[in-house]
C-alpha positions in Angstrom: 118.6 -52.8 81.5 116.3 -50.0 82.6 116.6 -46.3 82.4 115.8 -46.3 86.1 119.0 -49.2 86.6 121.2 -46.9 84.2 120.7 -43.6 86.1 121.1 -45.5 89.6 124.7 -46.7 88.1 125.2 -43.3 87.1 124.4 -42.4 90.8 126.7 -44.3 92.1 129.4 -43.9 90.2 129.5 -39.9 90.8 129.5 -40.3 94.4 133.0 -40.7 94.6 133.9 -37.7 92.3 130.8 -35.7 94.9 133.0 -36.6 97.5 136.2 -35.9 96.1 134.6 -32.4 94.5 134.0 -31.0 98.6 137.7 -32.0 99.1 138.7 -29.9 95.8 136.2 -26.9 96.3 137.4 -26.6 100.0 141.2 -26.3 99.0 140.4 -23.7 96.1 140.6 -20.5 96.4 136.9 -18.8 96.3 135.6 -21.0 92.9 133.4 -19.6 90.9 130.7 -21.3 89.4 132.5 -21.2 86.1 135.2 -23.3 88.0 132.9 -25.5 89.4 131.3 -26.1 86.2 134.7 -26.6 84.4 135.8 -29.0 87.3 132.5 -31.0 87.0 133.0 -31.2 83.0 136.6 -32.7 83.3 135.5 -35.2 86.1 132.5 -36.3 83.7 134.4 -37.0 80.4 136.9 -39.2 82.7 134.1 -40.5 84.3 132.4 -41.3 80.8 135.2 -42.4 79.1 136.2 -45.3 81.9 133.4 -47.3 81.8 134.0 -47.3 77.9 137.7 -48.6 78.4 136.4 -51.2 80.9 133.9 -52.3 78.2 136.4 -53.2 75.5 139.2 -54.3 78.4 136.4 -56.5 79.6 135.6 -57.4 76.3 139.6 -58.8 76.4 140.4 -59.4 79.8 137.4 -59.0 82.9 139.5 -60.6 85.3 142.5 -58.3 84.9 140.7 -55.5 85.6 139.0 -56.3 88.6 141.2 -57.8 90.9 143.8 -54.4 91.2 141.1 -51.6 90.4 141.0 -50.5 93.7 144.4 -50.2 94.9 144.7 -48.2 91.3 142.2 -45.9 93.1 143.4 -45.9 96.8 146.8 -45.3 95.3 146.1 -42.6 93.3 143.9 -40.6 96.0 145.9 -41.4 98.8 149.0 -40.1 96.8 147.1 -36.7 95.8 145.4 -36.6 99.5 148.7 -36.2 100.9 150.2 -33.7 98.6 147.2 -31.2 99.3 147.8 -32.4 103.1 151.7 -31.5 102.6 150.4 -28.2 100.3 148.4 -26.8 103.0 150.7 -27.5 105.9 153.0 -25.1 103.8 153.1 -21.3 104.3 152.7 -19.9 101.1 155.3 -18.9 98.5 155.7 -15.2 97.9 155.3 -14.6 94.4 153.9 -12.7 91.8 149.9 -12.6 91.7 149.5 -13.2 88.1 152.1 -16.3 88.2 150.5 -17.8 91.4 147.0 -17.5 89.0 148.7 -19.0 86.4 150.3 -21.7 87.7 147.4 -22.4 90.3 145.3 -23.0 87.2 147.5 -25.2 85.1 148.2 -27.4 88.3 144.4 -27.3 89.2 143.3 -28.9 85.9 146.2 -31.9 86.6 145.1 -32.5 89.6 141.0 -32.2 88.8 142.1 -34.8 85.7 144.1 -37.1 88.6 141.6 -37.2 90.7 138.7 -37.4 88.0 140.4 -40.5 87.0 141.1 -41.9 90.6 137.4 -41.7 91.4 136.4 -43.1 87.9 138.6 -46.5 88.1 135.3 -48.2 89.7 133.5 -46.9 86.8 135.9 -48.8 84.5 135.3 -52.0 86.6 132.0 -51.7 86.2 132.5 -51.3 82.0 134.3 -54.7 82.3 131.0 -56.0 83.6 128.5 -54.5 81.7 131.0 -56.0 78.5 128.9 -59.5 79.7 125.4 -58.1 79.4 122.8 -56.6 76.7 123.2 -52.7 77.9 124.2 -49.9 75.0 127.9 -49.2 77.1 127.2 -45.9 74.9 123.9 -44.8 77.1 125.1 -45.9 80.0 128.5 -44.1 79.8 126.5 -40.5 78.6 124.3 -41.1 81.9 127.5 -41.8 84.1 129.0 -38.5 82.5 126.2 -36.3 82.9 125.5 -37.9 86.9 129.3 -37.4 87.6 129.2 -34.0 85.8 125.9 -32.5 88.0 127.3 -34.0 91.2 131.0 -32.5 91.1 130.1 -29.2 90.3 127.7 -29.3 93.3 130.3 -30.5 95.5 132.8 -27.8 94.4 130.7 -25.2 95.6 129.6 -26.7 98.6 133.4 -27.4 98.9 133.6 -24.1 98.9 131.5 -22.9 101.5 133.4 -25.0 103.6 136.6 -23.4 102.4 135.8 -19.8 103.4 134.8 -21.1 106.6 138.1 -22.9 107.0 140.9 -20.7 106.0 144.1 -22.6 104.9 143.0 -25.2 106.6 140.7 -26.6 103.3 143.3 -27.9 101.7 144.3 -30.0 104.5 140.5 -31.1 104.6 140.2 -31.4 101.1 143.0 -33.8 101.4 142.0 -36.1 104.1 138.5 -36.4 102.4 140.8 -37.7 99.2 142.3 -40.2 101.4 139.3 -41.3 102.9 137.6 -41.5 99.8 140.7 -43.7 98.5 140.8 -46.1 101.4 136.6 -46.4 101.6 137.1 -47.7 97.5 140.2 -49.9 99.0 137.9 -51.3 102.2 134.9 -51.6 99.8 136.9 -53.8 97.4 138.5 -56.1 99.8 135.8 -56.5 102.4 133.6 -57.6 99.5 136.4 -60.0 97.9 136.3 -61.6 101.3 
């Protein structure tokens, strides 16, 4: 397989997490860079470690995988769509500044890791195939990482833009993006299974 073959799968595989990323960076609240960055490194290592697990499940087991990947994904999303949806439809609790930041960052790296994983299930499906052919999973994985990585941070902060612009509202957006994004994987699945 070509370098050219491996960075187009890489491509493709990060356009989920891109997606999902504007959802996230609209629902934060003004990310830095340093978020964006720390975002785009947790939705890369999930992103790079999937393809790896479909590689040795698909080294067991390719059919498994593959025919309930994407309701894994749509599921997940959908379920993490609607919480920011319900989130942002709620005024906000009066508490404590330095809890709120506190809590708001241990829940934010659950929900990044969630929703790194949501995205990356199609990356673990496509592990189970590459189990069948002469490609270094190992390569290909690194290039899927670094893709997913570059592409997520950049969608945080445009994400963000669209935040300020939005008000309370983000979150609401950043969740219907996730649920789109979750039921485009779903569609995509089943409209090619047919």
């Amino acid at each position: 397989m070509s370098f050219i073959s491996i960075l187009l799968i890489g491509l493709a595989m990060s356009t989920d997490a891109f997606a999902a990323a504007i959802g996230k960076g609209a629902a934060m609240r003004k990310p830095r860079f340093v978020d964006a960055l720390r975002a785009g490194l947790i939705f890369g290592a999930v992103e790079a470690i999937t393809p790896l697990i479909g590689w040795l499940l698909g080294r067991a087991a390719s059919s498994y995988v593959e025919s309930f990947d994407h309701w894994i994904a749509f599921g997940l999303l959908g379920i993490l769509g609607v919480h920011m949806i319900i989130a942002g439809l709620r005024p906000e609790p009066e508490e404590p500044a330095e809890a709120a930041a506190h809590s708001e960052r241990h829940g934010r790296f659950w929900s990044l890791a969630t929703t790194g994983l949501a995205t990356s299930i199609d990356a673990m499906a496509i592990g189970v195939g590459l189990a069948f052919l002469d490609v270094h999973i190992g390569v290909v994985a690194a290039v899927i990482g670094l893709c997913t990585l570059v592409m997520v941070t950049l969608g945080i902060m445009l994400g963000r833009a669209l935040g300020a612009l939005a008000g309370k509202r983000a979150e609401i957006i950043g969740g219907v993006i996730l649920v789109i994004v979750g039921a485009t994987i779903l569609y995509e699945h089943l409209s090619g299974a047919a």
